[in-house]
Backbone bond lengths (Angstrom), bond angles and torsions (degrees), N, CA, C in turn:
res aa  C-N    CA-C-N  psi(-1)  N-CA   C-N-CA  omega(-1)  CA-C   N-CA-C  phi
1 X - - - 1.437 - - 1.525 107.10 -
2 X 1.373 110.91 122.90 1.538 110.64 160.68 1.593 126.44 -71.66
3 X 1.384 106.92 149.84 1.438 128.04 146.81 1.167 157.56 -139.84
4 X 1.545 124.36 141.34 0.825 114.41 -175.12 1.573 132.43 -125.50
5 X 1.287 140.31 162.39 1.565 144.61 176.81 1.467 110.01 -126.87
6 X 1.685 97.41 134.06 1.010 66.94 -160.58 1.947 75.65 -143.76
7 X 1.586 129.94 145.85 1.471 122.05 -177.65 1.444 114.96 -90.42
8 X 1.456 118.44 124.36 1.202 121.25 -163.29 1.708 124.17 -72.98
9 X 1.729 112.42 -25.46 0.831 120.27 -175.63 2.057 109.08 -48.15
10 X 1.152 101.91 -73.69 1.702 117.49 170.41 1.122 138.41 -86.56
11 X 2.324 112.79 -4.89 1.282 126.69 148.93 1.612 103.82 86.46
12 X 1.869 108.30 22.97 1.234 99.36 176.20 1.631 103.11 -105.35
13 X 1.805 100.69 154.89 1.097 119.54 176.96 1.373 108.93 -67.79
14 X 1.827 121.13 129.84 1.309 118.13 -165.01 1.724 90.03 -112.88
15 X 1.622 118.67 -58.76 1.321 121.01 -155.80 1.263 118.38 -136.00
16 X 1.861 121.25 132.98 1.636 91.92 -172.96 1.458 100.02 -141.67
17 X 1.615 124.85 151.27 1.064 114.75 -165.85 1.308 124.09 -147.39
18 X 1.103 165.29 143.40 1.467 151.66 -134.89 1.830 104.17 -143.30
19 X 1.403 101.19 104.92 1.649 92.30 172.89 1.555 126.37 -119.05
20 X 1.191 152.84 166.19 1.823 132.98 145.25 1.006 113.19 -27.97
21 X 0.936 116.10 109.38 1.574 129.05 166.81 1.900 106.59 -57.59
22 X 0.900 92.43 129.01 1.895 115.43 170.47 1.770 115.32 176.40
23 X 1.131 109.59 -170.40 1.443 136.78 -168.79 1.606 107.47 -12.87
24 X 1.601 96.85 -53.02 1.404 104.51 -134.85 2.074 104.22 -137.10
25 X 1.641 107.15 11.18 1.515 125.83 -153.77 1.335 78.25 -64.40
26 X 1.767 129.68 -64.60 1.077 124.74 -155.25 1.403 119.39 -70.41
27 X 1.169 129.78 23.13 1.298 122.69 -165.47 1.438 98.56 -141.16
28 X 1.459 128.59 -43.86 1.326 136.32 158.65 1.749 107.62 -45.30
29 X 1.458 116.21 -54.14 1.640 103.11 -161.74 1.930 80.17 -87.36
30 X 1.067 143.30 -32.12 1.632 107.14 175.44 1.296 128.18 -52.47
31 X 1.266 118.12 -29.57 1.495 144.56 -170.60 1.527 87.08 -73.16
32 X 1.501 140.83 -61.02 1.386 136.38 -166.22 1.055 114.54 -75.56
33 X 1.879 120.96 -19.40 1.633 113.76 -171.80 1.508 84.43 -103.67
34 X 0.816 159.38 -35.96 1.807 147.26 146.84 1.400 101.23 -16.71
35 X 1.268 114.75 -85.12 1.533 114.94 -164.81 1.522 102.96 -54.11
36 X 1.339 145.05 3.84 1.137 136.32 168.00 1.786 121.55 -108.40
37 X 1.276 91.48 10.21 1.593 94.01 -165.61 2.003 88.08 -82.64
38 X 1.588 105.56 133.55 1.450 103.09 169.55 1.353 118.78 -58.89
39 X 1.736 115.17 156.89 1.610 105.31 176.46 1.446 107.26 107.93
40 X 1.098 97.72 142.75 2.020 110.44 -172.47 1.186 77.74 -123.65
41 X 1.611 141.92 53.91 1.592 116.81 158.94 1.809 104.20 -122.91
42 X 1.012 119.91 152.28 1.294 130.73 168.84 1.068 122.88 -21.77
43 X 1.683 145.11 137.51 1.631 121.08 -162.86 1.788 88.51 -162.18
44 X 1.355 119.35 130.62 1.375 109.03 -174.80 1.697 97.92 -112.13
45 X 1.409 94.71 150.29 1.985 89.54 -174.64 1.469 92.48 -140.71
46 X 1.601 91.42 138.84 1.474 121.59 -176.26 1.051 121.64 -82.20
47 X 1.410 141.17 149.49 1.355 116.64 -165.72 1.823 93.89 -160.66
48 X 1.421 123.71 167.86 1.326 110.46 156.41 1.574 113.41 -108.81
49 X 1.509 126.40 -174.28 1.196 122.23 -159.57 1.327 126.26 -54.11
50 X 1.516 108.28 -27.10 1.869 124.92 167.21 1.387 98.57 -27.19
51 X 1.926 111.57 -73.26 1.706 104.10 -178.97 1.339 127.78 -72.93
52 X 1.262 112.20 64.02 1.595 113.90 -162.04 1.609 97.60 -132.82
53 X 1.621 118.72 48.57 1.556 149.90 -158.53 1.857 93.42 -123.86
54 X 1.933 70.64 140.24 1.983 80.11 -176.23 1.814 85.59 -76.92
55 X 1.421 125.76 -45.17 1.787 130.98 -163.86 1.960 75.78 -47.09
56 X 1.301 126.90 -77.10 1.744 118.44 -122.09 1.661 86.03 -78.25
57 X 1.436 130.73 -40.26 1.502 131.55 -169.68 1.694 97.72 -50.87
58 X 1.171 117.76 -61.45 1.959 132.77 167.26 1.457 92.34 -30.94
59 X 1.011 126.03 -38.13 1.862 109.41 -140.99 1.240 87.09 -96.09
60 X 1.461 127.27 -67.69 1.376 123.76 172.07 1.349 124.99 -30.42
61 X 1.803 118.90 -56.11 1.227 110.62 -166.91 1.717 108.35 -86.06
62 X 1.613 118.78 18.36 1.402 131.26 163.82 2.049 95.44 -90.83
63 X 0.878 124.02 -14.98 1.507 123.92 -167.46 1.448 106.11 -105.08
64 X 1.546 115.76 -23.88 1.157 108.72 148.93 1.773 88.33 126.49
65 X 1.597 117.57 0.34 1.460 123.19 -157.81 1.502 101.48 -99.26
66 X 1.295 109.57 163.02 1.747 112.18 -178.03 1.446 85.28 -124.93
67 X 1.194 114.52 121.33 1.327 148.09 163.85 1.655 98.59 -51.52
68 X 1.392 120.66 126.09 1.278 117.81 149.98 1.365 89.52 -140.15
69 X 1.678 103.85 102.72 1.769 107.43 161.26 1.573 82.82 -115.86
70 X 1.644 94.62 -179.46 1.435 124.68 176.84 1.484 103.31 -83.94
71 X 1.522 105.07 140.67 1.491 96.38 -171.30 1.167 102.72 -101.63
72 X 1.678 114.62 140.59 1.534 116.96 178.03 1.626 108.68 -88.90
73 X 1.110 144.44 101.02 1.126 152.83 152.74 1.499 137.51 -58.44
74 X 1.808 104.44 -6.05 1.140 115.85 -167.87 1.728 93.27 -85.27
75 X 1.920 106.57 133.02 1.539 123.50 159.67 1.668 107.57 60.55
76 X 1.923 113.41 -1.91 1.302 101.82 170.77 1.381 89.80 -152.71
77 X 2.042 107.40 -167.94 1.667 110.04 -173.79 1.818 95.39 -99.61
78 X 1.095 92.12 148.75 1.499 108.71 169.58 1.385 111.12 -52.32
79 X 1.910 128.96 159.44 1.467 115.17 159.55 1.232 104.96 -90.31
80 X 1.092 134.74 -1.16 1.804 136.19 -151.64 1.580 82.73 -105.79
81 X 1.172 103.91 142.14 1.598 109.16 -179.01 1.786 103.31 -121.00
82 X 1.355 96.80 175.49 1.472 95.23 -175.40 1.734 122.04 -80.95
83 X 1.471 118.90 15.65 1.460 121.35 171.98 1.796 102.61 -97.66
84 X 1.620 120.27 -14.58 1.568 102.41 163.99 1.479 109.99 -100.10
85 X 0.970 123.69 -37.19 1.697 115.75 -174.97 2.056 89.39 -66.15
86 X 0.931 133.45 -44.46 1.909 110.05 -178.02 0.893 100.96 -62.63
87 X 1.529 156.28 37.71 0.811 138.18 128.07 1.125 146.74 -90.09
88 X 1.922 151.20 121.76 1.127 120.27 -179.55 1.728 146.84 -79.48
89 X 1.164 94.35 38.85 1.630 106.02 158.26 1.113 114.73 -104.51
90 X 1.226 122.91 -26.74 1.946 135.53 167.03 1.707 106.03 -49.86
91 X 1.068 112.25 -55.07 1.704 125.07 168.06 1.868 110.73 -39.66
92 X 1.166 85.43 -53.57 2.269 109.59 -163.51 1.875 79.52 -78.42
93 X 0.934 114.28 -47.25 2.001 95.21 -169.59 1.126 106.01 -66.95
94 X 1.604 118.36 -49.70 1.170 108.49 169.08 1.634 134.77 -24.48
95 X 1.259 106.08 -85.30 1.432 127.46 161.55 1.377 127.13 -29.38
96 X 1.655 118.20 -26.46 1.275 133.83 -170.05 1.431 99.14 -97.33
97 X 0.852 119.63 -60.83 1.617 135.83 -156.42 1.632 117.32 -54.50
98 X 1.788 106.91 -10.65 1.204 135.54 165.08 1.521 108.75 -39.48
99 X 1.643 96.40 -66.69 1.455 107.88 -176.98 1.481 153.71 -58.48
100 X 2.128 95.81 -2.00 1.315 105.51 157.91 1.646 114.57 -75.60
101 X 1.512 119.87 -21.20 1.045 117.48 -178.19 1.461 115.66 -79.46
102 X 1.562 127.47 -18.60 1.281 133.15 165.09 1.772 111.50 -72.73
């Protein structure tokens, strides 16, 4: 399974990585190309509802990252709580985050 990272501001490809595909590939190698991004500054990562996990939301905000995935709400509670979605960069990741998939 491929991956990729990619920074939304200017839509350049930063990091890419190839794992076994199963359960949990995509959420484990985001969690590792996060922890590799240079910089001790704040970094928000986009995600779709897959990362919408109390384990990967923890892991990030231990890495120092603000989670903006899509929250899955279906038959359970979201991990994303209502102090990151009020925000409007939560809206803009959303919307952006499209474009690794293009």
């Amino acid at each position: 399974m491929g991956h990729a990272l990619m920074e939304n501001r200017h839509g350049l490809f930063i990091d890419s990585r190839v794992s076994e595909a199963n359960g949990t590939a995509e959420r484990d190698m985001a969690q590792a190309m996060v922890s590799d991004v240079p910089g001790r500054h704040r970094i928000t990562v986009g995600g779709d509802k897959n990362f919408d996990t109390k384990g990967f939301v923890a892991g990030l905000q231990e890495l120092n990252a603000t989670p903006h995935v899509a929250q899955n709400t279906s038959h359970r509670r979201s991990a994303i709580d209502g102090r990151t979605t009020r925000h409007p960069g939560y809206a803009v990741s959303q919307r952006i985050r499209k474009r690794i998939e293009a």
